[in-house]
DOLUM-325693 format. One record per residue (C-alpha): residue in three letters; z, y, x. Coordinates in steps of 0.02 Angstrom, whole numbers, padded with zeros to 5 digits. Example, Ala and Ser with C-alpha at 12.3 -4.5 7.8 and 13.67 -1.06 7.14 Angstrom:
2
{rec 'ALA', {00390, -00225, 00615}};
{rec 'SER', {00357, -00053, 00684}};
//
This chain:
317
{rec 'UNK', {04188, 05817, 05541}};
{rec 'UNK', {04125, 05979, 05477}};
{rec 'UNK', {04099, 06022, 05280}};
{rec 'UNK', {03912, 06021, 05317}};
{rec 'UNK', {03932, 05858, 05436}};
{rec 'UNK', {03999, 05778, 05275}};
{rec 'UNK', {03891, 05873, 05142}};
{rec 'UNK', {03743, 05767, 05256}};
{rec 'UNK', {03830, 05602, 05285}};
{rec 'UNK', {03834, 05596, 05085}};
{rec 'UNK', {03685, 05638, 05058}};
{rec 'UNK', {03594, 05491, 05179}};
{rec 'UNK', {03733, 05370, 05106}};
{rec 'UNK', {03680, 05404, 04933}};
{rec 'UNK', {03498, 05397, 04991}};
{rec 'UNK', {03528, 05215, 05066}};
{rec 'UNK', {03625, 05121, 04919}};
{rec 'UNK', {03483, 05215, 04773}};
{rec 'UNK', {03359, 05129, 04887}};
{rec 'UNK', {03276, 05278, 04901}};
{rec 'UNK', {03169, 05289, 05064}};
{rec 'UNK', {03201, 05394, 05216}};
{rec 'UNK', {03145, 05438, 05393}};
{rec 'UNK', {03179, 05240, 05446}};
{rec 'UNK', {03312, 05107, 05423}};
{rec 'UNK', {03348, 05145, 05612}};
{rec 'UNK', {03421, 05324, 05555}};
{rec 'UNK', {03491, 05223, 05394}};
{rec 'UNK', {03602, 05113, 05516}};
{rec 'UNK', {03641, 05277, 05614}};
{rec 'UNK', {03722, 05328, 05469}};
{rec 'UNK', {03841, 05209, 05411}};
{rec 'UNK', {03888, 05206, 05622}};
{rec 'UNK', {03938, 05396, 05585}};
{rec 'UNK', {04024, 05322, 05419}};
{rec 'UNK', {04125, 05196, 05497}};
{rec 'UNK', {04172, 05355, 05631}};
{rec 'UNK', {04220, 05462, 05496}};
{rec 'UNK', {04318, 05331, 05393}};
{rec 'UNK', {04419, 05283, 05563}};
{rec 'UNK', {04468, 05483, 05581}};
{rec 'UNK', {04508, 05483, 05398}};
{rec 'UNK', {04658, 05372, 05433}};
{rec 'UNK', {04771, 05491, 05515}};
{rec 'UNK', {04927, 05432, 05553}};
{rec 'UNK', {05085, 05356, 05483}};
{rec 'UNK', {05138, 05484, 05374}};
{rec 'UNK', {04954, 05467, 05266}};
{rec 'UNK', {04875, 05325, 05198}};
{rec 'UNK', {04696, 05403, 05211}};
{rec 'UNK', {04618, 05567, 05181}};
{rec 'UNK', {04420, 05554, 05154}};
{rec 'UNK', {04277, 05606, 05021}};
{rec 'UNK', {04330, 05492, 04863}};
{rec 'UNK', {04128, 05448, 04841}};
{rec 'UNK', {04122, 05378, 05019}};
{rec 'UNK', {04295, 05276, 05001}};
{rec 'UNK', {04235, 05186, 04840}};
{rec 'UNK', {04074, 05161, 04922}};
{rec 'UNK', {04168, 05058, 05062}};
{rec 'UNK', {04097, 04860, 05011}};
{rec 'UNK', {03960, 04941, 04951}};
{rec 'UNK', {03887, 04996, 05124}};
{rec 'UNK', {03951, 04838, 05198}};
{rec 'UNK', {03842, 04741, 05088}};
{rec 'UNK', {03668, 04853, 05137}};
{rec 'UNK', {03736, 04843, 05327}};
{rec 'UNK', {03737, 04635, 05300}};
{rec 'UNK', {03578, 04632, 05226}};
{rec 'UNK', {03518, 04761, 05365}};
{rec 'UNK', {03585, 04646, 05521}};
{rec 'UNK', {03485, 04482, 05458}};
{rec 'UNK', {03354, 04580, 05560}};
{rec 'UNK', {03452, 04589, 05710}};
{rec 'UNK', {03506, 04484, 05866}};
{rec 'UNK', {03626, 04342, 05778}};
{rec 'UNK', {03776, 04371, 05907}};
{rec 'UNK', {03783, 04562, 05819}};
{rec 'UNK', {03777, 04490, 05636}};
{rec 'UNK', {03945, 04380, 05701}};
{rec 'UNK', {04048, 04518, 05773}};
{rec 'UNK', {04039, 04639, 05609}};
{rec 'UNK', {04069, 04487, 05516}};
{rec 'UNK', {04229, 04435, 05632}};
{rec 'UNK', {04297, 04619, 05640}};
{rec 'UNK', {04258, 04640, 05442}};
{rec 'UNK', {04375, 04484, 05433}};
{rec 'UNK', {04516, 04478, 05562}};
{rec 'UNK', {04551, 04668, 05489}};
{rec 'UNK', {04519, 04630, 05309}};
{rec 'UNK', {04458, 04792, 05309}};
{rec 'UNK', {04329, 04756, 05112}};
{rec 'UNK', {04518, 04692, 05053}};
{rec 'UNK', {04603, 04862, 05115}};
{rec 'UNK', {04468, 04976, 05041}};
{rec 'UNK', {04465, 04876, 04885}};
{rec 'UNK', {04650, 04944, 04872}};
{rec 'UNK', {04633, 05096, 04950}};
{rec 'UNK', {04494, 05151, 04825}};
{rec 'UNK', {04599, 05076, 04663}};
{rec 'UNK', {04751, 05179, 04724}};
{rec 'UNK', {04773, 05351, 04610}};
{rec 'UNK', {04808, 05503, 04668}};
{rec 'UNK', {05002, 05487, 04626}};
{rec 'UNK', {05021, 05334, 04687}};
{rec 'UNK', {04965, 05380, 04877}};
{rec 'UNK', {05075, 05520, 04845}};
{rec 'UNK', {05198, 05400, 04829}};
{rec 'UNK', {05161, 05280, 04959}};
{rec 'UNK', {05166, 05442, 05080}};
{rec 'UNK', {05338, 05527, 05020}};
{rec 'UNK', {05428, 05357, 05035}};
{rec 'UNK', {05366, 05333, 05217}};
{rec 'UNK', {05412, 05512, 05257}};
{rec 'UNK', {05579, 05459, 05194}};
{rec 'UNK', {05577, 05303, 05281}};
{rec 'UNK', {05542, 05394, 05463}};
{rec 'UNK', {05692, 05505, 05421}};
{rec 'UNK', {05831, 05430, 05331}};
{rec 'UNK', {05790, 05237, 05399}};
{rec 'UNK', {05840, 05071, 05329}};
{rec 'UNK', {05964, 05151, 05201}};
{rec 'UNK', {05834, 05243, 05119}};
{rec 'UNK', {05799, 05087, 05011}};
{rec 'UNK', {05991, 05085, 04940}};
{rec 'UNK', {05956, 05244, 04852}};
{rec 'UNK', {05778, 05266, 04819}};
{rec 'UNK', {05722, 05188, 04629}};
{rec 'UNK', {05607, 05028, 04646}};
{rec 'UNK', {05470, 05120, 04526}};
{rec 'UNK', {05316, 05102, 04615}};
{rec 'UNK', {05158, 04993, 04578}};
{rec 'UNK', {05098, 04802, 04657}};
{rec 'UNK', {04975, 04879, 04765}};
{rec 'UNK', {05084, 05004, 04828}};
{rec 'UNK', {05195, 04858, 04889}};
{rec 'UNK', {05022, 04768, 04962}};
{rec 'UNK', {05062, 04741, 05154}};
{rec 'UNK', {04884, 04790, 05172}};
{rec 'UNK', {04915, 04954, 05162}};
{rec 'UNK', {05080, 04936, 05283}};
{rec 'UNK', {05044, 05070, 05430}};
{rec 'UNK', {05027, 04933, 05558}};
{rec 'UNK', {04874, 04869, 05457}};
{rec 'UNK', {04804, 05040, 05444}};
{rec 'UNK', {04802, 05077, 05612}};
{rec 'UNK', {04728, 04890, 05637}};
{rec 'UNK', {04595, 04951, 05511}};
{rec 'UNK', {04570, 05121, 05611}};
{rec 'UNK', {04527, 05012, 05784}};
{rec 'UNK', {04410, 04910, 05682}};
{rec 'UNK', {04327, 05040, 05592}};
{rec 'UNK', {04281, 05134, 05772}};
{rec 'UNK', {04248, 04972, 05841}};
{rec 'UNK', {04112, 04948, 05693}};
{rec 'UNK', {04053, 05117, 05746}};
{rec 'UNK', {04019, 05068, 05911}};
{rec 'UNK', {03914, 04916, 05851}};
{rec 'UNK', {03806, 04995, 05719}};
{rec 'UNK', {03755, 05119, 05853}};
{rec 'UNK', {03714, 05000, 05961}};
{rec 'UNK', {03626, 04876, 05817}};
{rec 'UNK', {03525, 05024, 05768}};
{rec 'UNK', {03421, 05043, 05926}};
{rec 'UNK', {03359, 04827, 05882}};
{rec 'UNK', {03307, 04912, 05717}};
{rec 'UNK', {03138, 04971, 05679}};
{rec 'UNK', {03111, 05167, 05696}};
{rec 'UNK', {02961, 05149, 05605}};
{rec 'UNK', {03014, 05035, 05467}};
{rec 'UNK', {02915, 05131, 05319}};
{rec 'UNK', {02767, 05180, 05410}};
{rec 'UNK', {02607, 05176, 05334}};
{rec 'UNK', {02502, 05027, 05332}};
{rec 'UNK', {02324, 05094, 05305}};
{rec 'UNK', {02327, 05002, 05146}};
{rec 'UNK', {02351, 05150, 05016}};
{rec 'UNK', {02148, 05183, 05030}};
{rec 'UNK', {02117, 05042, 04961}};
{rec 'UNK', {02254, 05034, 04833}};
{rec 'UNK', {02137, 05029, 04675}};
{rec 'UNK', {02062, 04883, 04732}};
{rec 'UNK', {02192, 04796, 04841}};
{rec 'UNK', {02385, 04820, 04829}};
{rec 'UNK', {02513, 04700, 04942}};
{rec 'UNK', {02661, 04749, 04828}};
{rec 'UNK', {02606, 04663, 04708}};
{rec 'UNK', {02607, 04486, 04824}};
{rec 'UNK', {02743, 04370, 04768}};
{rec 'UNK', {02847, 04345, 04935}};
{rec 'UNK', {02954, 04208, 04862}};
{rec 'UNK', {02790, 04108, 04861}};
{rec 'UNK', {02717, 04139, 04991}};
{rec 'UNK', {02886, 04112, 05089}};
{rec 'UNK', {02897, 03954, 05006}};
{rec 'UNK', {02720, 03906, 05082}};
{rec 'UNK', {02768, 03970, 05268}};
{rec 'UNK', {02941, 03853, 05258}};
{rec 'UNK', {02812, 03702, 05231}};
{rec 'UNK', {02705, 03749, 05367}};
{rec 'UNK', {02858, 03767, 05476}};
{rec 'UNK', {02930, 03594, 05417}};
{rec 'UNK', {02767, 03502, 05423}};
{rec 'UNK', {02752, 03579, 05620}};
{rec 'UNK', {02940, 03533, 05647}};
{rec 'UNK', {02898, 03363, 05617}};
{rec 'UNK', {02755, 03356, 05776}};
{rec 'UNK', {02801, 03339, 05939}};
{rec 'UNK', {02891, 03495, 06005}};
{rec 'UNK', {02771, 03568, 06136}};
{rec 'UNK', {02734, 03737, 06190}};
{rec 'UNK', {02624, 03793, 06056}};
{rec 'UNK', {02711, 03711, 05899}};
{rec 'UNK', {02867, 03834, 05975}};
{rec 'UNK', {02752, 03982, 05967}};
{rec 'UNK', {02683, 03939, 05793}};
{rec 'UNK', {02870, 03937, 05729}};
{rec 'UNK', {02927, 04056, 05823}};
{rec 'UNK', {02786, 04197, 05751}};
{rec 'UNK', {02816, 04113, 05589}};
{rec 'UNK', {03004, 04146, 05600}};
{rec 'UNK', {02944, 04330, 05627}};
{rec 'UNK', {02846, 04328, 05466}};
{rec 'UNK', {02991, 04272, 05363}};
{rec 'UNK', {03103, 04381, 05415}};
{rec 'UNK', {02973, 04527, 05389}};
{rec 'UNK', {02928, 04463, 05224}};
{rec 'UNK', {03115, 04456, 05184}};
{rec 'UNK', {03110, 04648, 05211}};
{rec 'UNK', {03125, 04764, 05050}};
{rec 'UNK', {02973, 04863, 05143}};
{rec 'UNK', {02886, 04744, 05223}};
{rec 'UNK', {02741, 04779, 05371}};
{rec 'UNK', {02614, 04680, 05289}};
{rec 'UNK', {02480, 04728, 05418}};
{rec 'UNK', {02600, 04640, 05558}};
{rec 'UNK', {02595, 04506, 05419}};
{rec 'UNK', {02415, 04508, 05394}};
{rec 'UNK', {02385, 04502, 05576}};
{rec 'UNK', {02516, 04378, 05610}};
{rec 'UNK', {02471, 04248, 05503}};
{rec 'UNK', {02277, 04278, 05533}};
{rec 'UNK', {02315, 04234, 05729}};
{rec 'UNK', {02397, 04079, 05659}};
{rec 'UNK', {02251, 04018, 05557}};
{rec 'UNK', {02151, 04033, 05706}};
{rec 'UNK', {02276, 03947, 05833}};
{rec 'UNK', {02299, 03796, 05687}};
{rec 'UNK', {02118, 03785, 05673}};
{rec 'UNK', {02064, 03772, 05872}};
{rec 'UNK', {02249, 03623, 05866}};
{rec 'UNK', {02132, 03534, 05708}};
{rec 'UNK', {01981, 03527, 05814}};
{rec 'UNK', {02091, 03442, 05947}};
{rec 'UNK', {02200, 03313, 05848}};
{rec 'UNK', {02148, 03307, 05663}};
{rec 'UNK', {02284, 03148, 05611}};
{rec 'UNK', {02425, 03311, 05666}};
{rec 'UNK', {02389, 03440, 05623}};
{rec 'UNK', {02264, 03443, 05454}};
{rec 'UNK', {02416, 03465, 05352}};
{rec 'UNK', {02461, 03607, 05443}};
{rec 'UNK', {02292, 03699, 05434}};
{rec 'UNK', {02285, 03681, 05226}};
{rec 'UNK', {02451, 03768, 05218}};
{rec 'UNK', {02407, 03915, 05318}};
{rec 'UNK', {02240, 03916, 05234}};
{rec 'UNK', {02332, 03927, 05047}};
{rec 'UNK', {02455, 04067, 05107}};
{rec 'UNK', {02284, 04162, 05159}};
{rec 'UNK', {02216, 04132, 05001}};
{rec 'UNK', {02375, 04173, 04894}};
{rec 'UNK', {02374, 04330, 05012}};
{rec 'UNK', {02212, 04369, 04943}};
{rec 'UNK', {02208, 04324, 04768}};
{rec 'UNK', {02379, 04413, 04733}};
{rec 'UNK', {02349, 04591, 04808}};
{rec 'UNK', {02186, 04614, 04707}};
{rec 'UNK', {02224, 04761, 04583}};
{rec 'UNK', {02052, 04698, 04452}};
{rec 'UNK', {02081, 04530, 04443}};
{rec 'UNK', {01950, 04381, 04349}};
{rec 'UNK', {01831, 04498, 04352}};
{rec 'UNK', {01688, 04449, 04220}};
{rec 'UNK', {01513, 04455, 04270}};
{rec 'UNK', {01356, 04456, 04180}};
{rec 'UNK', {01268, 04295, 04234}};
{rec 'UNK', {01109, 04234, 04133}};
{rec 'UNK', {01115, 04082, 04019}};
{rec 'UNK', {01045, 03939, 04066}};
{rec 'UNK', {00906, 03883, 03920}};
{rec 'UNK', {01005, 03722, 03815}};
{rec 'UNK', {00903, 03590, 03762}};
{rec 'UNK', {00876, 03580, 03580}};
{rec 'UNK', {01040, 03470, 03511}};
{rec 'UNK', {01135, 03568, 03645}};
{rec 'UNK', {01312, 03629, 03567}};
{rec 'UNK', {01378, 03734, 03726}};
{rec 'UNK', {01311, 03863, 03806}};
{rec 'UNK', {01307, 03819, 04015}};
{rec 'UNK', {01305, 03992, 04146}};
{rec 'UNK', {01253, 04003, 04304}};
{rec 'UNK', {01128, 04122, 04429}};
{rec 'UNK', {00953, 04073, 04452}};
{rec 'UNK', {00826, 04160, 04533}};
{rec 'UNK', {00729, 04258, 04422}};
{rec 'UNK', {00563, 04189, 04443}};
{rec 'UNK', {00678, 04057, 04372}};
{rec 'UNK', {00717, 04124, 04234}};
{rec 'UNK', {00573, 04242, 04183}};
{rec 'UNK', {00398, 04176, 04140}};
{rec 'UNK', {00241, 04179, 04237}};
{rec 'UNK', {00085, 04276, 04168}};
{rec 'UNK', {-00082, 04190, 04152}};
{rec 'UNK', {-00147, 04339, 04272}};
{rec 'UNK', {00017, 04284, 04432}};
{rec 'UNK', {-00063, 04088, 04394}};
//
């Protein structure tokens, strides 16, 4: 990889973990594919431990952790094989050590194999015993290195291929910035409302499985994972759960006894939808006071007409 390759790779990797946003989480998991690349060609042979950019070595369980949280959006069966090659290699375990290792001691670990390859067995009658615990890790034996160096281009492979189940246009705009000063769907608590579209799905799970319960869990599946989402499309939420009122409410009409339940959740996750993206919230208004009887104590509001509330001149009788 080239010095400005690298200068690049850096700079997106830094981008990703400050949560800073980019182009798309599509050329996010692009990256860390070209990560995983670069970290497999940075373990060169026997004679070296690894040679890479220190920032992008301590990074290591760092990236793994965005990459999990990433592949909760993606087909399940690609979620199992990063986990199963991140385990079988221990490759967080190996960069855990790798990063922790000092300068002098991967000196160290590479003079004594040099020695090793050319003086053999004996070496270790004559050399002093002087170096550290995690020099003497078998993780970082040269059999497990080159076990890490298949895994890491095997990961490669994967998050290129997870990337193209990724949305390309995963911050796009909305439409609702225009109407930020009045209406703002950041400001929506998802744990909530995720809370509310769990009990719509149980109270559906516990009707009789037929073709359009499946599609109401299935699209609500869709809006959990969205809302799940550190930028979440709220207009495909919006939408989503708007076509769900509307299916709930024509299943109502049908069977009442089923599916009432099911028709006041979705209406309260509308209405927290609502209520919690208003910027100017109880707004007070100026309503007239209604005229208290004599011994009255409170004062009662509420809108009249005003030929209610203003008197008629003798001339109008």
């Amino acid at each position: 990889m080239s010095e400005e390759e690298l200068n690049k790779l850096k700079e997106k990797i830094g981008y990703m973990l400050d949560g800073k946003d980019y182009h798309s989480n599509k050329e996010y998991m692009l990256s860390v594919s070209q990560y995983y690349r670069y970290m497999s060609e940075s373990i060169a042979s026997d004679d070296i431990l690894i040679d890479c950019d220190k920032d992008l070595l301590v990074n290591f369980e760092a990236i793994y952790l965005w990459l999990q949280e990433q592949l909760a959006y993606v087909p399940s069966h690609l979620k199992d094989q990063v986990e199963e090659i991140f385990k079988t290699a221990k490759l967080c375990e190996l960069f855990a050590i790798l990063s922790s290792l000092s300068d002098k001691e991967i000196w160290s670990i590479n003079r004594r194999r040099r020695l090793n390859s050319s003086v053999g067995i004996f070496t270790s009658l004559f050399s002093r015993r002087s170096h550290s615990d995690l020099e003497e890790s078998q993780l970082v034996s040269g059999s497990h290195l080159v076990e890490a160096k298949v895994a890491l281009t095997r990961l490669c492979q994967v998050t290129k291929f997870a990337s193209s189940k990724v949305e390309n246009d995963f911050y796009s705009d909305d439409g609702f910035e225009s109407y930020s000063n009045r209406y703002n769907p950041e400001m929506i608590n998802k744990i909530k409302v995720v809370a509310l579209v769990n009990l719509l799905k149980s109270q559906l799970s516990e009707v009789d499985q037929n073709d359009d319960v499946r599609l109401l869990l299935e699209k609500l599946d869709e809006v959990e994972k969205e809302l799940g989402k550190r930028r979440p499309h709220w207009g495909l939420i919006f939408s989503t759960l708007f076509v769900i009122f509307g299916f709930t409410a024509d299943l109502k009409t049908l069977d009442p006894t089923i599916y009432s339940k099911a028709h006041k959740t979705i209406e309260a996750i509308l209405f927290n939808l609502h209520e919690e993206g208003q910027v100017e919230k109880n707004t007070v208004y100026n309503l007239p006071q209604l005229p208290t009887e004599k011994d009255g104590t409170e004062d009662k509001y509420a809108i009249f007409r005003k030929d209610e509330i203003e008197p008629v001149s003798d001339d109008e009788q």
